[in-house]
Backbone bond lengths (Angstrom), bond angles and torsions (degrees), N, CA, C in turn:
res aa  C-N    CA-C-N  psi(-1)  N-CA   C-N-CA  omega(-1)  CA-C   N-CA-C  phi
1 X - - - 1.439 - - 1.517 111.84 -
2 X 1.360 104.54 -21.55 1.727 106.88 -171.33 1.614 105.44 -62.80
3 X 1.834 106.59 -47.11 1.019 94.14 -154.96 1.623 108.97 -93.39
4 X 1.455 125.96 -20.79 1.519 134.73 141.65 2.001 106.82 -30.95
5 X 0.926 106.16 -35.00 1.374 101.06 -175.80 2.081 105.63 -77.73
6 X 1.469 107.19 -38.58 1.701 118.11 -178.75 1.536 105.91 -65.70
7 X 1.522 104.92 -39.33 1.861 122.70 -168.76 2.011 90.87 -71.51
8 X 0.945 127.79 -55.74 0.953 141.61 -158.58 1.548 110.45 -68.27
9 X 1.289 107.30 -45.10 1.478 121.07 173.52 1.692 130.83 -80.12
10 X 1.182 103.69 -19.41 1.150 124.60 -162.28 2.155 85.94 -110.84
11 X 1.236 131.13 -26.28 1.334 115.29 158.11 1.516 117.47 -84.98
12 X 1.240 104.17 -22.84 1.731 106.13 168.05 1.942 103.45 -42.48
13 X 1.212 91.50 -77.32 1.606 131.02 -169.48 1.980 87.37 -31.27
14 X 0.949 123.88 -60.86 1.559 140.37 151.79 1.161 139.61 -21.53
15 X 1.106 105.48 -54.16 1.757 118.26 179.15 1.629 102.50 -98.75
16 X 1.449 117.20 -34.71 1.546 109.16 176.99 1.656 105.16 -40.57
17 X 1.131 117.08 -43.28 1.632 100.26 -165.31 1.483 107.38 -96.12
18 X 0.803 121.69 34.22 2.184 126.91 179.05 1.402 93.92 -128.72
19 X 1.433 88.41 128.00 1.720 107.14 -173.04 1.572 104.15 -64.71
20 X 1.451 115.27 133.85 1.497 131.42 152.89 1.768 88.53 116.92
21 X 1.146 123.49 -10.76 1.641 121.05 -132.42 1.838 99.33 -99.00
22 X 1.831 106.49 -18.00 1.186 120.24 -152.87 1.593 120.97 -58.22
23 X 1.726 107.35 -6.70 1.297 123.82 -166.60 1.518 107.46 -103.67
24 X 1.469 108.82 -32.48 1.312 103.17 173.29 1.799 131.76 -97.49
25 X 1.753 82.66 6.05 1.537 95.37 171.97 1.423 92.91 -91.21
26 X 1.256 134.37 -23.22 1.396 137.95 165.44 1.390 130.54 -38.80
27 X 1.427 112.52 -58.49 1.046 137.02 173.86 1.591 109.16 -66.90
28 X 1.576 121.89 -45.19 0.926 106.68 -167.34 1.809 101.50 -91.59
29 X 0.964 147.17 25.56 1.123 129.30 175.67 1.771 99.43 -133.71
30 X 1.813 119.76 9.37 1.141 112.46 138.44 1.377 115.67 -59.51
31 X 1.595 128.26 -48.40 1.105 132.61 -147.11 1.738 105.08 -75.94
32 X 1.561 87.56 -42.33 1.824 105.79 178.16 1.481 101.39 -37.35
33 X 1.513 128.11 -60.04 1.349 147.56 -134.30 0.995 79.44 -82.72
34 X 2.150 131.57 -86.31 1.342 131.35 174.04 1.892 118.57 -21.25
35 X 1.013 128.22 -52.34 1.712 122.12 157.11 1.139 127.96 -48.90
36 X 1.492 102.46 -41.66 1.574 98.03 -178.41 1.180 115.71 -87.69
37 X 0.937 146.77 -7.03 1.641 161.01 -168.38 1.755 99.49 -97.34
38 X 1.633 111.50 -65.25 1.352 96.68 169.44 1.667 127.84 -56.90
39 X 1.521 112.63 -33.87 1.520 115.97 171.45 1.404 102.36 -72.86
40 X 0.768 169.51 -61.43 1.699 162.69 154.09 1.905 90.92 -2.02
41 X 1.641 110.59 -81.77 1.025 94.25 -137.04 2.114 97.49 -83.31
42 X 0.848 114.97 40.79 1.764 135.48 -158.74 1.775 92.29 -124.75
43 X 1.036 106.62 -38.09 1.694 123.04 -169.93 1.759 118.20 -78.16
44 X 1.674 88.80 -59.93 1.370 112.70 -179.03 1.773 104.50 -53.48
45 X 1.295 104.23 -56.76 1.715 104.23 173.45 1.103 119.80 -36.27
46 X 1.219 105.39 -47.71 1.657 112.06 -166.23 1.588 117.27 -96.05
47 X 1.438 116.44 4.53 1.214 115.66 158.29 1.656 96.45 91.59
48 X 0.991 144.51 27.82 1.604 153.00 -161.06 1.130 110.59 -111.52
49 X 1.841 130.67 149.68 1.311 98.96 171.80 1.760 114.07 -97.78
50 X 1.475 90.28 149.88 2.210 90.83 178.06 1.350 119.45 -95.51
51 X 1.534 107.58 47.17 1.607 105.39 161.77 1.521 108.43 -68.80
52 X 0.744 145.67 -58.53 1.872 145.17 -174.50 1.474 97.07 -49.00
53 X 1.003 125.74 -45.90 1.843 92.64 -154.51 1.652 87.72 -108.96
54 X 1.875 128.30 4.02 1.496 118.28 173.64 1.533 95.67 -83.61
55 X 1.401 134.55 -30.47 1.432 136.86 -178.69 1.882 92.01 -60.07
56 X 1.370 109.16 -49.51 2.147 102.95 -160.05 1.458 61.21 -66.93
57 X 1.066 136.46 -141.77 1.198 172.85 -53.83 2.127 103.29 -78.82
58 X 1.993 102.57 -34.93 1.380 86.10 172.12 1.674 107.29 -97.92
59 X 1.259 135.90 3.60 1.285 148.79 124.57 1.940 113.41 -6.48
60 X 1.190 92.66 -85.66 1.558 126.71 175.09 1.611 93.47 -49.71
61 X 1.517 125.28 -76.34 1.513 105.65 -169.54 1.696 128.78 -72.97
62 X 1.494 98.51 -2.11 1.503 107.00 165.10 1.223 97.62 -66.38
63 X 1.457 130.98 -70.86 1.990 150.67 179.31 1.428 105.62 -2.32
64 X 1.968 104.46 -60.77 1.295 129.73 -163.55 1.453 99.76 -60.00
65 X 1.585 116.42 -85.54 1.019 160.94 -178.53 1.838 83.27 -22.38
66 X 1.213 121.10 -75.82 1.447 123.89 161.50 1.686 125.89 -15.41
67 X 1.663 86.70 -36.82 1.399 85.73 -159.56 1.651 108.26 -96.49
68 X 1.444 101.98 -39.96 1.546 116.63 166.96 2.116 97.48 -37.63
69 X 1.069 85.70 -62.58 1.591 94.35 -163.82 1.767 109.12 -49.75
70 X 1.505 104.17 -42.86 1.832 95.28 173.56 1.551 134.80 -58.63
71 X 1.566 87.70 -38.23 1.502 93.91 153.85 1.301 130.09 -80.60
72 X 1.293 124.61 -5.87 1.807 106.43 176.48 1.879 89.73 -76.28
73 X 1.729 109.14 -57.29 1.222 116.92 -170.55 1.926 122.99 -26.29
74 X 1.618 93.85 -48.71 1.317 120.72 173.92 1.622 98.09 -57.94
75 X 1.605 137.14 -73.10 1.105 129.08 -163.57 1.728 108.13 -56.61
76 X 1.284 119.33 -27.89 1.105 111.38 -169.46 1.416 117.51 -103.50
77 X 1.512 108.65 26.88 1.443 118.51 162.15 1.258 101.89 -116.94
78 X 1.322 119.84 -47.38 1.415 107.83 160.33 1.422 123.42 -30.52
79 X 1.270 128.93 -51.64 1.528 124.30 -147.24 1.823 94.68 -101.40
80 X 1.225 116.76 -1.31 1.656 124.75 177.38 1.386 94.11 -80.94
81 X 1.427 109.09 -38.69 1.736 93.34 -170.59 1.173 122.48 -88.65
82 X 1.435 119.70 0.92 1.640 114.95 171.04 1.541 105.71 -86.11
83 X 1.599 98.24 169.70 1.217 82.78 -174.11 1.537 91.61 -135.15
């Protein structure tokens, strides 16, 4: 899961900036986050280190964070152009 969580995050991180793509970098760096969070705490038990799935996981909340942001950006070009 650690490293499904790095693969996962690291195509988020990817597709956020390719036009049309912003929803399925969405989706996939929910999923990233959900992997990496369970491999973190799958890891921590076992005494392992959680660089791989702490990289998906701040990967994944860059993705988000990305994504929140296209849409405010988007609403607020929208609402410049009405008049």
């Amino acid at each position: 899961m650690a490293v499904a969580s790095l693969v996962l995050g690291i195509l988020g991180i990817i597709l956020i900036f390719i036009p049309f793509m912003a929803t399925i970098a969405f989706i996939l760096a929910l999923i990233a986050l959900i992997f990496g969070l369970i491999a973190r705490g799958n890891l921590k038990t076992n005494g392992v280190s959680t660089g791989t799935p702490t990289i998906g996981v701040v990967l994944s909340v860059c993705t988000i964070a990305l994504y929140i942001l296209s849409w405010i950006w988007a609403y607020q070009a929208i609402a410049a152009l009405q008049i």
